[in-house]
LUMZA-564607 format. One record per residue (C-alpha): chain; x, y, z negated. Coordinates in nm, 4 decimals, decimal comma, always signed. Example, Ala and Ser with C-alpha at 12.3 -4.5 7.8 and 13.67 -1.06 7.14 Angstrom:
! residues 2
<rec><unit>A</unit><u>+1,2300</u><v>-0,4500</v><w>-0,7800</w></rec>
<rec><unit>A</unit><u>+1,3670</u><v>-0,1060</v><w>-0,7140</w></rec>
***
This chain:
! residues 99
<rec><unit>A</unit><u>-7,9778</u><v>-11,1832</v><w>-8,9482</w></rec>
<rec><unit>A</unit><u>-8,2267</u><v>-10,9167</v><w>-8,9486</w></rec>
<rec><unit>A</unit><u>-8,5664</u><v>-10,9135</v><w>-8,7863</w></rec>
<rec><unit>A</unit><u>-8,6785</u><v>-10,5893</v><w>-8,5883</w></rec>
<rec><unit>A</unit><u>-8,9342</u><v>-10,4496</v><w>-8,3955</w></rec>
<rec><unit>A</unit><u>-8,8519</u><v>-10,3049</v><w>-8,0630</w></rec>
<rec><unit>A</unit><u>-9,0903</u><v>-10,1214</v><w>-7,8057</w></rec>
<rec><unit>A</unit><u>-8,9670</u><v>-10,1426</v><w>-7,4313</w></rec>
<rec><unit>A</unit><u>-9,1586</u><v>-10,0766</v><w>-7,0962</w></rec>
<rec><unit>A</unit><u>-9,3709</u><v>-10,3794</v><w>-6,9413</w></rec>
<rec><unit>A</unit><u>-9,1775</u><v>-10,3671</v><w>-6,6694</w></rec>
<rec><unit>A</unit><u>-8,8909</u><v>-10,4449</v><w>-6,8233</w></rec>
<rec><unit>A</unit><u>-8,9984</u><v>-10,6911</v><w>-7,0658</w></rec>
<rec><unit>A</unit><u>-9,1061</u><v>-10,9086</v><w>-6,7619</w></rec>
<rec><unit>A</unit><u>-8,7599</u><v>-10,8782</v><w>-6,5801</w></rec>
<rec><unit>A</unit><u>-8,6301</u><v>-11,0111</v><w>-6,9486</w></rec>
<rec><unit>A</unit><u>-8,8650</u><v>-11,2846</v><w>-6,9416</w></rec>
<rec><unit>A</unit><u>-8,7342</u><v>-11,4113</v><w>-6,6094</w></rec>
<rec><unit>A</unit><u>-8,3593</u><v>-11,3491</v><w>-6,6821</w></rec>
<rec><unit>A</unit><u>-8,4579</u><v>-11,5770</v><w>-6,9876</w></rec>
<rec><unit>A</unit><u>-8,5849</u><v>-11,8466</v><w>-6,7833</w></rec>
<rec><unit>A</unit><u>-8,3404</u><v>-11,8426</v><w>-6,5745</w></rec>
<rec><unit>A</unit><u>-8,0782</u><v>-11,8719</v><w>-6,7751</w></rec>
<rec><unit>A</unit><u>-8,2932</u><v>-12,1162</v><w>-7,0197</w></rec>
<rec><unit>A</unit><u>-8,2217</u><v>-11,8723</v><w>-7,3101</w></rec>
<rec><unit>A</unit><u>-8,4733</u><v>-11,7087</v><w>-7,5722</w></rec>
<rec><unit>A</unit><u>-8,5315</u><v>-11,3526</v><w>-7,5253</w></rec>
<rec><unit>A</unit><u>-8,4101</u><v>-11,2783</v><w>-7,8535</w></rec>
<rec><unit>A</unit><u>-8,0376</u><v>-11,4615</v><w>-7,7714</w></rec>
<rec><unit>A</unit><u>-8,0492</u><v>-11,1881</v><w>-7,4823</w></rec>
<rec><unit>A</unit><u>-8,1307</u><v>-10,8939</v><w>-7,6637</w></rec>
<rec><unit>A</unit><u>-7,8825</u><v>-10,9456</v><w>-7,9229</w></rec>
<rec><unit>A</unit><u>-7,5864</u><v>-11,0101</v><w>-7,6423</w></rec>
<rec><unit>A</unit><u>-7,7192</u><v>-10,7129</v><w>-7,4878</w></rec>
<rec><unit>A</unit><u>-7,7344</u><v>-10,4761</v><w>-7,7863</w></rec>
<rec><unit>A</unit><u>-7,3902</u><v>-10,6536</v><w>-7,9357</w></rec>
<rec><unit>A</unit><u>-7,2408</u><v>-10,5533</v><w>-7,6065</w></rec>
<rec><unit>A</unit><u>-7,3516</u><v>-10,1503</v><w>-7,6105</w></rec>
<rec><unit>A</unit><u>-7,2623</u><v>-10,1291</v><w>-7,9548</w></rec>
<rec><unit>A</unit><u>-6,8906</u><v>-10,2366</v><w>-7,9116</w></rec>
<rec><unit>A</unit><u>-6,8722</u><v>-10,0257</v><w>-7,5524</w></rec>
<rec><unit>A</unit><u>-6,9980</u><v>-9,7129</v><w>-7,7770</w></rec>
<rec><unit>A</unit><u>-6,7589</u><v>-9,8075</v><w>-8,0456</w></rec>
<rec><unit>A</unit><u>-6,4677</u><v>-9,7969</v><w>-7,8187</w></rec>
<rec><unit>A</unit><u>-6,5850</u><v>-9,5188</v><w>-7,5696</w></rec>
<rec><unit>A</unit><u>-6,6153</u><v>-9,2851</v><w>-7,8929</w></rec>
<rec><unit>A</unit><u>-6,4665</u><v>-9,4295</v><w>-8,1909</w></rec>
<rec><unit>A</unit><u>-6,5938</u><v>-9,3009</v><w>-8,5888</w></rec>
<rec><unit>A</unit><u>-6,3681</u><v>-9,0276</v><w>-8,6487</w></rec>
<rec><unit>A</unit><u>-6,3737</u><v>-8,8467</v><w>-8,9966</w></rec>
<rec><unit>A</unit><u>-6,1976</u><v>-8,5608</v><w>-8,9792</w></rec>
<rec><unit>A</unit><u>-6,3198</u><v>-8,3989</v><w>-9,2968</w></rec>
<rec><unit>A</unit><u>-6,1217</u><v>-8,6041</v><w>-9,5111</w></rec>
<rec><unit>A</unit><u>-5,8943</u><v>-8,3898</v><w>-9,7379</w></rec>
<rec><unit>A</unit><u>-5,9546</u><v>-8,0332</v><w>-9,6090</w></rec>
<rec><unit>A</unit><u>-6,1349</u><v>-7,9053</v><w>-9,9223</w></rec>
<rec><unit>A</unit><u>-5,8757</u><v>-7,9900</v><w>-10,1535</w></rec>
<rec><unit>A</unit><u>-6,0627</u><v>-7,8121</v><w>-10,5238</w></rec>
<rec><unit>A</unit><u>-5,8005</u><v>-7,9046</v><w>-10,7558</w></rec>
<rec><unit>A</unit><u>-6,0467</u><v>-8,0867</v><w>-10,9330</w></rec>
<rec><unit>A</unit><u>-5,9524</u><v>-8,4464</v><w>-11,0587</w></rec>
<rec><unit>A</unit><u>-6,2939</u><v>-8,6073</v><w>-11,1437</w></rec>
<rec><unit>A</unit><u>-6,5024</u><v>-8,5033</v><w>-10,8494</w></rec>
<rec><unit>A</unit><u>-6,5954</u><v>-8,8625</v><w>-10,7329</w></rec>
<rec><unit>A</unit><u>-6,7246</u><v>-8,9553</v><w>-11,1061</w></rec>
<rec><unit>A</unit><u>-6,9055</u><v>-8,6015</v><w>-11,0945</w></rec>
<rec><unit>A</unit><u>-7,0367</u><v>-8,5962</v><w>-10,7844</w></rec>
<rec><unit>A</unit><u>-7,4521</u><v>-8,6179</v><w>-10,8473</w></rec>
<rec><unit>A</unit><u>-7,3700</u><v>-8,3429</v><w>-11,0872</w></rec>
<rec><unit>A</unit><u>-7,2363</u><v>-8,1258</v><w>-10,8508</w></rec>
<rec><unit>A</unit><u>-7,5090</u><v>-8,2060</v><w>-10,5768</w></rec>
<rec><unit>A</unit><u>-7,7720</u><v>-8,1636</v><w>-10,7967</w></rec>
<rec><unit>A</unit><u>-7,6792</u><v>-7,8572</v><w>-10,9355</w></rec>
<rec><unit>A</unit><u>-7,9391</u><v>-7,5815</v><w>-10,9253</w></rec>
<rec><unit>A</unit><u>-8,1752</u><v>-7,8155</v><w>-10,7283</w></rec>
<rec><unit>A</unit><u>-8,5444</u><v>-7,7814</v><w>-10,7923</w></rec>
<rec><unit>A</unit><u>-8,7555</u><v>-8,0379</v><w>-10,6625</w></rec>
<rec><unit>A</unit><u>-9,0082</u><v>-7,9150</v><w>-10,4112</w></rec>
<rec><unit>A</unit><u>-8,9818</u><v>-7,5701</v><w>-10,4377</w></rec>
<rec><unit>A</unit><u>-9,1119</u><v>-7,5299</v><w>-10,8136</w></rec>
<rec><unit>A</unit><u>-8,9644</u><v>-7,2385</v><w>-11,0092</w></rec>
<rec><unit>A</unit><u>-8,7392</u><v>-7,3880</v><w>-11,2417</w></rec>
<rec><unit>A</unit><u>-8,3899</u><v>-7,6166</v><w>-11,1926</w></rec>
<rec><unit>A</unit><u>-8,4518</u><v>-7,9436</v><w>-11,3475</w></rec>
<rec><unit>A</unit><u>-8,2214</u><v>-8,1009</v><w>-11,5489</w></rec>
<rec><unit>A</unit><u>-8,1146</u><v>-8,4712</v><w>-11,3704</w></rec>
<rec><unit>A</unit><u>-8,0564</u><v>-8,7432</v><w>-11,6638</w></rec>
<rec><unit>A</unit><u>-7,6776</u><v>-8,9164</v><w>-11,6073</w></rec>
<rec><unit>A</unit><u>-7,5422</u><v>-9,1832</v><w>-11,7482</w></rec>
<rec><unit>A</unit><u>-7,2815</u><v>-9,0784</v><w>-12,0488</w></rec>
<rec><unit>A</unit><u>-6,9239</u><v>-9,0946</v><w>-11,8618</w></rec>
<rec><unit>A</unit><u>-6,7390</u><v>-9,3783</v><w>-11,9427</w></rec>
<rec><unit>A</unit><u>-6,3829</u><v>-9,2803</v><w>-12,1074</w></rec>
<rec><unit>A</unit><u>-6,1139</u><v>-9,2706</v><w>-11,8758</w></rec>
<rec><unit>A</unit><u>-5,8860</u><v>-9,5810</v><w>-11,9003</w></rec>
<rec><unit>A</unit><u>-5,5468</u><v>-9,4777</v><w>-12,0128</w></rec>
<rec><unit>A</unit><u>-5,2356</u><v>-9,7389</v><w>-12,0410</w></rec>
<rec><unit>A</unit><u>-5,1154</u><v>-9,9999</v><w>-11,7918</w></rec>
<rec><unit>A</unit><u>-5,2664</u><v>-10,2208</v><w>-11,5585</w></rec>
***
């Protein structure tokens, strides 16, 4: 579990309070349910869709292993003048044979 900081308006916090007591419950048990719950509504009102998957189709067969080299390309940091030239790990020999 992760700890976070969240800012909410007084009023609110003391309506939490008292739903706490009420229901003999630490605040952070409630906030959890409560942000557990919006996150799967959300999920299911709008699910993830990716939709970009496959439409630029380059021909290209080692894109994933070259893919900082491509980003980077031409990219000079902070505006100076000249492109810089990113250090990469030597690519590893493709495995050939049987698995």
């Amino acid at each position: 579990m992760k700890r976070t900081t969240i800012f909410i308006e007084e009023s609110v916090e003391a309506d939490l309070h008292a739903l706490a007591r009420r229901q003999r419950r630490p605040v952070a048990a409630l906030v959890r349910d409560a942000v557990a719950q919006y996150v799967v509504s959300e999920r299911q009102a709008s699910p993830a869709r990716v939709g970009f998957i496959g439409i630029g189709r380059s021909g290209e067969s080692d894109t994933a292993e070259r893919h900082e080299d491509i980003l980077f390309a031409g990219v000079t940091p902070h505006g100076a003048g000249s492109t810089v030239e990113h250090s990469r790990p030597p690519r590893r020999a493709k495995a050939t044979g049987a698995r």
